[in-house]
N, C-alpha and C positions, 0 to 999 in steps of 0.2 A: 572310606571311599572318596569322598569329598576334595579331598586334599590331593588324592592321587589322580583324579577327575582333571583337576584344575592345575598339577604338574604335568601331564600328558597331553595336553592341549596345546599345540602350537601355535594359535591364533594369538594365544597370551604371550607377549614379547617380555611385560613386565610385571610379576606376580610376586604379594607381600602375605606373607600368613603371620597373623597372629594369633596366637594362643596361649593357653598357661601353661607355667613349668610343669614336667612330668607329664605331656601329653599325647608322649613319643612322635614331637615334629624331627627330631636326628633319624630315630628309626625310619620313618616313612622318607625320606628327602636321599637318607643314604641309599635306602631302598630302589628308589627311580635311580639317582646316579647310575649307582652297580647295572641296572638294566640299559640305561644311554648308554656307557662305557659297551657293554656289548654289542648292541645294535652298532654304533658308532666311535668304533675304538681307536681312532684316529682323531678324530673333532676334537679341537684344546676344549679346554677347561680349567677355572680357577674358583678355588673351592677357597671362601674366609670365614675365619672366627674370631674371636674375640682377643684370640694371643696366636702366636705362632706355634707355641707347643698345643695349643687345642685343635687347631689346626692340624698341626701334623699327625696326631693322633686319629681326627677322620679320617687324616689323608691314606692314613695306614689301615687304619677300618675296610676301606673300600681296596686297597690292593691285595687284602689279604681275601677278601670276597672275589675278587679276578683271579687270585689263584690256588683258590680252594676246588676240593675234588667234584664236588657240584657244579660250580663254575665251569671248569673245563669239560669236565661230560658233556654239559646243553651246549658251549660253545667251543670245543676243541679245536679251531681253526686258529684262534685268538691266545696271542703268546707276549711274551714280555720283549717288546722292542729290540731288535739287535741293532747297540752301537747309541743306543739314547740312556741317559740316565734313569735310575732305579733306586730313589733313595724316599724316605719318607714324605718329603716336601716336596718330588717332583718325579714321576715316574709315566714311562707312554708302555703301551700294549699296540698290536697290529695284526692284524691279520696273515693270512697265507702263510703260517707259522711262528711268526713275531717280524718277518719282510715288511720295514715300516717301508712307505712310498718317498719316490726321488726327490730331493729338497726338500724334505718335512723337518721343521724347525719347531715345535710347539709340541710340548705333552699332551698327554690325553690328559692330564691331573697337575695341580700346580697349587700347590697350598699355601696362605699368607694369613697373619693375622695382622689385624686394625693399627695400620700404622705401618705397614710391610711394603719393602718398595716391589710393584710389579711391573718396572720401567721394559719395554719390549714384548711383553707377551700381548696375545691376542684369545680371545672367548668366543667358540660356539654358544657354552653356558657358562654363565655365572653363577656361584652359589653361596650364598652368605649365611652361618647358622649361627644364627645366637652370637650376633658381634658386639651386641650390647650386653653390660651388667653393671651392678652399683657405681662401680669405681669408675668408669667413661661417660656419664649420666648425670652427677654428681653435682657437677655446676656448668654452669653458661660455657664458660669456655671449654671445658673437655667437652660440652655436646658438640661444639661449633669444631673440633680437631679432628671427630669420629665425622662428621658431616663431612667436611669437605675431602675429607680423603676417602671417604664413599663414594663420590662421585666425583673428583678430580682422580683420584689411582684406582680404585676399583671401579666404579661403573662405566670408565670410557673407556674399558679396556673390551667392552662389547662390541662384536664384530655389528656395522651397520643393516640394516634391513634383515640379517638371518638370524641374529645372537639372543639370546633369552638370557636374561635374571630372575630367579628363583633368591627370594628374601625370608627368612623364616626365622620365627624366634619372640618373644613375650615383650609387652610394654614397660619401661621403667617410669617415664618419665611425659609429662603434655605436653614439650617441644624435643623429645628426643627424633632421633632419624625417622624411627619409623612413624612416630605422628605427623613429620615434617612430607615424609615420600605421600602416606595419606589425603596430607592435604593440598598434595599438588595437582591433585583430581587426572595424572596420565601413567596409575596404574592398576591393576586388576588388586583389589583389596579384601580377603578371608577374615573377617576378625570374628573369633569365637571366645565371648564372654566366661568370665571364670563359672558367671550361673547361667546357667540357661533362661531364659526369660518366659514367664507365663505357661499355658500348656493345659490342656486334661489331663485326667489321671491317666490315660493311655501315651500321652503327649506326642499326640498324630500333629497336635499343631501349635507345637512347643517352636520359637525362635531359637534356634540354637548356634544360628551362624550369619552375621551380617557381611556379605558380597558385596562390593559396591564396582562398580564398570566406570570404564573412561565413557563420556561422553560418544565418542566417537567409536568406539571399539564394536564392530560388526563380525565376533563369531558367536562363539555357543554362549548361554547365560544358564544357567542353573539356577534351578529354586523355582517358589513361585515370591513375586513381588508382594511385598509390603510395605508401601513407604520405598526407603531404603535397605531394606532388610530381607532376608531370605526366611519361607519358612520353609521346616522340613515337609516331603512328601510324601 
């Protein structure tokens, strides 16, 4: 719930989850996507991973979730774009039967992996899963190539005052991205320890998630405080 807590939150412009492998952070992140796509089947979106085939392989994840017979039952209105592209890496959906609106240039879904050029697109959401692994981590410079193309091509590609980043995916390295976005103290930060920390045998007040807030960030907080730490309620 947690995770899903803190991706539903709109006050959160910029949100990093960390956790360990196998902790279904793809499950839950494709989860919300598939739900924004409905609610908001028009708003772009660019979805990154590690490669471009991992990538498009979400990418197709989530399309095949839009037009599955679930899918269209709850949201029958909602159709595949007439006249916009439909391919793994790049596919929009619209309303009022698939009538996308006049001048819409921007997919609902836009898939790139690390290193991928996103020259002209624009993000309601952004979503990064798991763009790190051994080999982009490995030394100084490949951190410093995944870095800056995180945020010179992927994160300015966020529309100003409305666009959300959702970051998701496990620690490799003490100056990798995501220690580096951490320590720049202006984003909402989930990190959930591979152990859980302390606890009763009930473990009512077991540490099992440290939250950390922008300074400035005035919406909802979760948890009760510890220090810098959240414990469970």
């Amino acid at each position: 719930w947690l995770w899903l807590h803190l991706m539903c939150n709109d006050d959160i412009k910029k949100l990093l989850i960390i956790a360990p492998p196998e902790s279904a952070k793809t499950t839950w992140v494709l989860a919300y996507v598939a739900t924004h796509v409905a609610f908001y089947p028009e708003w772009p979106r660019i979805l990154a991973a590690v490669s471009g085939e991992v990538a498009a392989k979400r990418s197709q994840s989530l399309r095949l979730m839009a037009e599955s017979a679930d899918f269209q039952a709850t949201f029958p209105d909602i159709k595949r774009a007439v006249g916009m592209k439909f391919t793994q890496e790049e596919w929009s959906v619209a309303p009022h039967g698939g009538l996308a609106r006049p001048g819409r240039i921007h997919p609902t879904l836009f898939a790139v992996g690390v290193g991928g050029s996103i020259i002209g697109s624009r993000a309601r959401l952004l979503i990064a899963d798991d763009i790190l692994d051994q080999d982009n981590t490995r030394t100084a410079h490949q951190r410093e190539l995944v870095h800056t193309w995180f945020h010179s091509s992927f994160l300015s590609r966020r529309m100003a005052r409305v666009g959300r980043a959702i970051v998701i995916g496990n620690a490799w390295h003490h100056d990798d991205t995501y220690a580096r976005m951490k320590a720049a103290g202006d984003w909402v930060v989930c990190h959930i320890p591979l152990l859980h920390e302390g606890g009763g045998p009930d473990g009512a007040t077991a540490v099992y998630a440290n939250i950390y807030y922008p300074e400035r960030y005035e919406g909802e907080r979760l948890g009760t405080a510890v220090g810098k730490e959240v414990k469970r309620d």
